[in-house]
N, C-alpha and C positions, 0 to 999 in steps of 0.2 A: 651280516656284521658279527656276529653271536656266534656262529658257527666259526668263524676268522678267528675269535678271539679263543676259542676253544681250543683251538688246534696251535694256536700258536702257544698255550697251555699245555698240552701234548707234549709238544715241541721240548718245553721247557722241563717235563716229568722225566723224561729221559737221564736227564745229569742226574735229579734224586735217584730216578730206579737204578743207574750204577753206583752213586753212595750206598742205595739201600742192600744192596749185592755185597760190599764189603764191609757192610755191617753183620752183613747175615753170616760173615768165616769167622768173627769173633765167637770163641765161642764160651758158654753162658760159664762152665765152671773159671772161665778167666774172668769175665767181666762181671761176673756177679761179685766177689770178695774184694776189687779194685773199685767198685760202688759203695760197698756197706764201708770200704776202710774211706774214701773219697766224704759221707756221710758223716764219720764219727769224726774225719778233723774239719767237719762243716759245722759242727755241735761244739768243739774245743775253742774253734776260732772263734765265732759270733755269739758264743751262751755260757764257754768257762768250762772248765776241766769240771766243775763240780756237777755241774748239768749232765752231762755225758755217764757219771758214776750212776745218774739215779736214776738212767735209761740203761738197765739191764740188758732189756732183749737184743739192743742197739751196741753195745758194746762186742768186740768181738775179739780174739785170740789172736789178730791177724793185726789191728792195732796197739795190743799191748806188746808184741813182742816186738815191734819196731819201735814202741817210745822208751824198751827197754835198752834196746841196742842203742837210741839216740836218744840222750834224755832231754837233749835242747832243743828236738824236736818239738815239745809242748809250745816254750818260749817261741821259735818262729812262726807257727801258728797265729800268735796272737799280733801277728804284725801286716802292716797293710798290706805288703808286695803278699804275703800269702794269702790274704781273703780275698785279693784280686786272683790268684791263683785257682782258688778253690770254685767262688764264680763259674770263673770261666770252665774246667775242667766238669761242675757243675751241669753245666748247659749241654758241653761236648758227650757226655755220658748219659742224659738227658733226649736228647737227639739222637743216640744211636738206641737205645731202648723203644723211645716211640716209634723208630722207622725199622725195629726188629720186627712188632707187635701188630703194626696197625698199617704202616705203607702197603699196600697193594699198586699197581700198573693197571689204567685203565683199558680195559679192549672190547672191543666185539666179539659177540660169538655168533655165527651164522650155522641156523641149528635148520636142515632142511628135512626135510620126510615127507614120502609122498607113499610110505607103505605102513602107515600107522603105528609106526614102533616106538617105543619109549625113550627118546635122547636126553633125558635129564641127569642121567648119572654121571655127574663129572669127575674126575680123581681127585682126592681133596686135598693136594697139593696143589693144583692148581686154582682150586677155589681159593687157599691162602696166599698165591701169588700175584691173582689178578682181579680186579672189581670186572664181574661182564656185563654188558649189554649184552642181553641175548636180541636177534633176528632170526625171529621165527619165519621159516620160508615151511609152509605146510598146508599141503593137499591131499588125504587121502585120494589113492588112485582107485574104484574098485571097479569099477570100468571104463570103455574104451571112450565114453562121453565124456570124463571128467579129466582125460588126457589135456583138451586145450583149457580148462578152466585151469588148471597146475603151472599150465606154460605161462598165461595170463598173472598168477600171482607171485608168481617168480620173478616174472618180468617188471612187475610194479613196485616188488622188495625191492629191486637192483638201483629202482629210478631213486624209490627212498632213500635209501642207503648211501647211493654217491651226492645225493643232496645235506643230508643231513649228520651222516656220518665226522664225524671228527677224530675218530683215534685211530691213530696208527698203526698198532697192534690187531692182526684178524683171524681170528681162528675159524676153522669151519668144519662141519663133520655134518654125516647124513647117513640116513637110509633111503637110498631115493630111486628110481627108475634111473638107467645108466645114463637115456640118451638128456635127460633133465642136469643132471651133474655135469656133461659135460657142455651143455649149452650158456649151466652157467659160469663155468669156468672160463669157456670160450668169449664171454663177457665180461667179467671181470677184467683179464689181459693178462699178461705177460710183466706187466711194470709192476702191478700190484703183489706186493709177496704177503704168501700167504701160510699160514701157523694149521695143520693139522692134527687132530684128535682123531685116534680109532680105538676100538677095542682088543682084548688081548684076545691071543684064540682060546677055545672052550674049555681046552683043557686045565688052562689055568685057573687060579682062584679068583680072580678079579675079575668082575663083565663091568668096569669104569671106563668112560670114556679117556683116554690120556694122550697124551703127544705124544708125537713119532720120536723115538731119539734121534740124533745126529747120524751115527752108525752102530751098525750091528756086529760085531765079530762074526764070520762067517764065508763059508768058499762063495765064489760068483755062479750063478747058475749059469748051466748051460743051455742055448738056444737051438731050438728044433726049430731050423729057417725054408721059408718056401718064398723069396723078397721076388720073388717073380717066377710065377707055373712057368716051369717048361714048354706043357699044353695049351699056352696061350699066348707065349712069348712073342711072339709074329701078328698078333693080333692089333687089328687098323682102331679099337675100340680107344676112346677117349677118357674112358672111365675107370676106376679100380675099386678091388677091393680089400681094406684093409682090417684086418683078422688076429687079437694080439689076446691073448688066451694065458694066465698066470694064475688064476684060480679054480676055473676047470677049463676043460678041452675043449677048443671049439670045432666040431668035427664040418668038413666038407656040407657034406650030401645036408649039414641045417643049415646053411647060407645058400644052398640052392637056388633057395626062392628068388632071392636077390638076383640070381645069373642066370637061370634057367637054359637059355642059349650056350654055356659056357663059352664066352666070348670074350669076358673080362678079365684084366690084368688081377693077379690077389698078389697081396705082401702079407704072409703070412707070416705071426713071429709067437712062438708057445714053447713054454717052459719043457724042458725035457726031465723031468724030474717027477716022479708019481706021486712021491714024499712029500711033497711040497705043494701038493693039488688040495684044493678043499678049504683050504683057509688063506689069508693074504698073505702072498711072497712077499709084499715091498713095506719092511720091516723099520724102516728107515729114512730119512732124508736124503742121505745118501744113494740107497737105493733107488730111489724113484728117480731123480735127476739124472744118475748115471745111463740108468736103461733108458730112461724116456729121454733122454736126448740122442741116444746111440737110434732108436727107432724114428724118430724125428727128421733128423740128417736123413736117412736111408729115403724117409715118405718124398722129402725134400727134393732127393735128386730124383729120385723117380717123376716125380709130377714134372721137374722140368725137360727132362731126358724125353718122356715118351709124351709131353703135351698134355697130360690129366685134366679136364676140365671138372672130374665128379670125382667123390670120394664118397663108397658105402663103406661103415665102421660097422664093424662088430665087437665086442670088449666083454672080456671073462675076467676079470681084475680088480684089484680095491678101488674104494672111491678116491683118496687122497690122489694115486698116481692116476683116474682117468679123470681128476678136478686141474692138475699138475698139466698131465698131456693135451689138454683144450685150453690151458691159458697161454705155453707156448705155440700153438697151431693160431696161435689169433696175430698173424703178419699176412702181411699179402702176397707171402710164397706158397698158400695152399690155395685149392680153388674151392668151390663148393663141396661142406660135409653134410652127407647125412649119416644121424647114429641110430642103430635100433636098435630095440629091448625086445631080450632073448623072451621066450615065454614055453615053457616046458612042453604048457598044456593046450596048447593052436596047433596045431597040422602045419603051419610055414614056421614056426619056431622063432623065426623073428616078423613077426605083423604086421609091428608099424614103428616108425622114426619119427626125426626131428630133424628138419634141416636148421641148421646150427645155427646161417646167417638172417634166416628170412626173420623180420622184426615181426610182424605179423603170427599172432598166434594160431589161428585156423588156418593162413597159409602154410606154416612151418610144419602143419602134420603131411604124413605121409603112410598112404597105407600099401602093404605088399599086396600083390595078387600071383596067382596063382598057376596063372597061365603066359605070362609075358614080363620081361625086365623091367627093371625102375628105372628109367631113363627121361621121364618126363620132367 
């Protein structure tokens, strides 16, 4: 009931948070002197012209030179229709000062981390923009035991959160193991829209978390496409593997392990651009949705084209667009995903997964081995 009425609260902040938005373009050298002169004929009208003389500080160049231009300006002042006037203009300038100052938009922040790093640094624009709830989703990972404990509190954030959760504004940023991101984006959905925060690259002066913007100025990269091996193209195999590389390369011969038989379909999709390696390509809102629905469509017709019943991921990319690409992939046009996390320092380079669907935390791992395909 409580959470009902919250949200129907929500609901209602939205008309403020657009008044509060056109209060924010006034801007202050205008509305501050239409205040102090609004003030001094609130002082003429209800206390007397003589009042006003003996409030110095209060008096200002911007009133006298208009009661110079009009001198029967004083006289109306002192009459009703103007101190109903002033009232109200009173309240109106009143109201847009306090929702410069003090309105915030209420939201969520879903702060995940499962590699122990410090996500409290928010831009402090957006501290002035929005009240957060933070949702902390945090698991140090520091090894391969505390894999299902991470899946487990992740999965119990989510239950909370769609329970109790009331605003509709949701931001989210993380540092997290790949296949973790997108499992939970893969749960959240596709209906849920969602507000992301990242960081700038290094070189810049700022390490604040902040929003993506809308868009970037800037050319379209170009794609280095393999959307189906030549070498495998005739292949009776039911399974693929999907290969989407934007921040570094993801070479062949480390997703071996996965194929070992080379027998699998790969849709391979990486940025052709060296320039653009090492830090996040997807700069943008724009960006993400462009590309990730252009690779979406492609995974789409494949799985139905060639019968896919399995999907291995692999993902070299920011988190926003691999939290983005698993909340679109949540319809029932894909089949089973598993996602792995890369790991430099393993001899299979990717070890072990998360199958995306299984609700089941110990079921949902997945370990590679070495000698034969994941096919089980």
């Amino acid at each position: 009931m409580l959470n009902n009425l919250l949200i129907a609260f929500d609901r209602n902040l939205k008309n403020l948070d657009a008044v509060h938005k056109r209060c924010k373009k006034f801007s202050p050298k205008v509305l501050g002197p239409i205040t102090v002169f609004d003030i001094c004929c609130s002082v003429v009208s209800f206390l007397g012209v003589d009042k006003l003389e003996d409030i110095k500080v209060l008096k200002t160049v911007y009133y006298d030179t208009f009661v110079a231009l009009c001198p029967s300006f004083v006289d109306f002042l002192l009459t009703p229709k103007a101190k109903l006037f002033l009232i109200l203009a009173a309240i109106v300038l009143s109201g847009i000062w306090l929702l410069r100052l003090f309105f915030r938009y209420p939201a969520l922040l879903i702060s995940h981390s499962t590699m122990g790093h410090n996500l409290n640094d928010i831009a402090e624009n957006l501290q002035k923009e929005f009240y957060f709830k933070r949702q902390q989703i945090e698991c140090r990972i520091k090894n391969t035991s505390d894999i299902e404990n991470a899946i487990k509190i992740q999965d119990d954030a989510l239950i909370s959160l769609e329970k109790n959760n009331w605003r509709a504004t949701i931001f989210y940023y993380g540092v997290c193991h790949t296949p973790l991101i997108f499992r939970l984006g893969y749960q959240m959905g596709q209906t849920r829209k969602m507000r992301f925060l990242h960081r700038l690259r290094p070189t810049e002066n700022s390490q604040e978390f902040d929003e993506l913007p809308p868009y970037v100025e800037g050319k379209a990269a170009i794609f280095k496409s393999d959307a189906i091996s030549e070498e495998n193209y005739n292949t009776s195999s039911h399974e693929m593997i999907v290969a989407i590389g934007t921040t570094y390369e993801i070479k062949k011969e480390d997703f071996a392990i996965l194929d070992p038989d080379n027998n699998l379909y790969t849709y391979i999709m990486q940025v052709d651009d060296r320039t653009s390696m090492g830090y996040d390509f997807f700069n943008s809102y724009q960006k993400i949705v462009s590309y990730a629905d252009r690779f979406i469509d492609d995974i789409r017709r494949i799985c139905k084209e060639r019968n896919i019943s399995k999907i291995h991921m692999v993902l070299s990319t920011s988190v926003p667009f691999t939290f983005y690409l698993a909340q679109q992939m949540h319809t029932n046009q894909f089949p089973e995903i598993i996602v792995y996390h890369y790991d430099l320092s393993d001899e299979r380079k990717y070890p072990w997964g998360i199958r995306i669907k299984c609700p089941n935390a110990r079921e949902a791992m997945i370990w590679t081995k070495a000698q034969s395909a994941i096919s089980s």
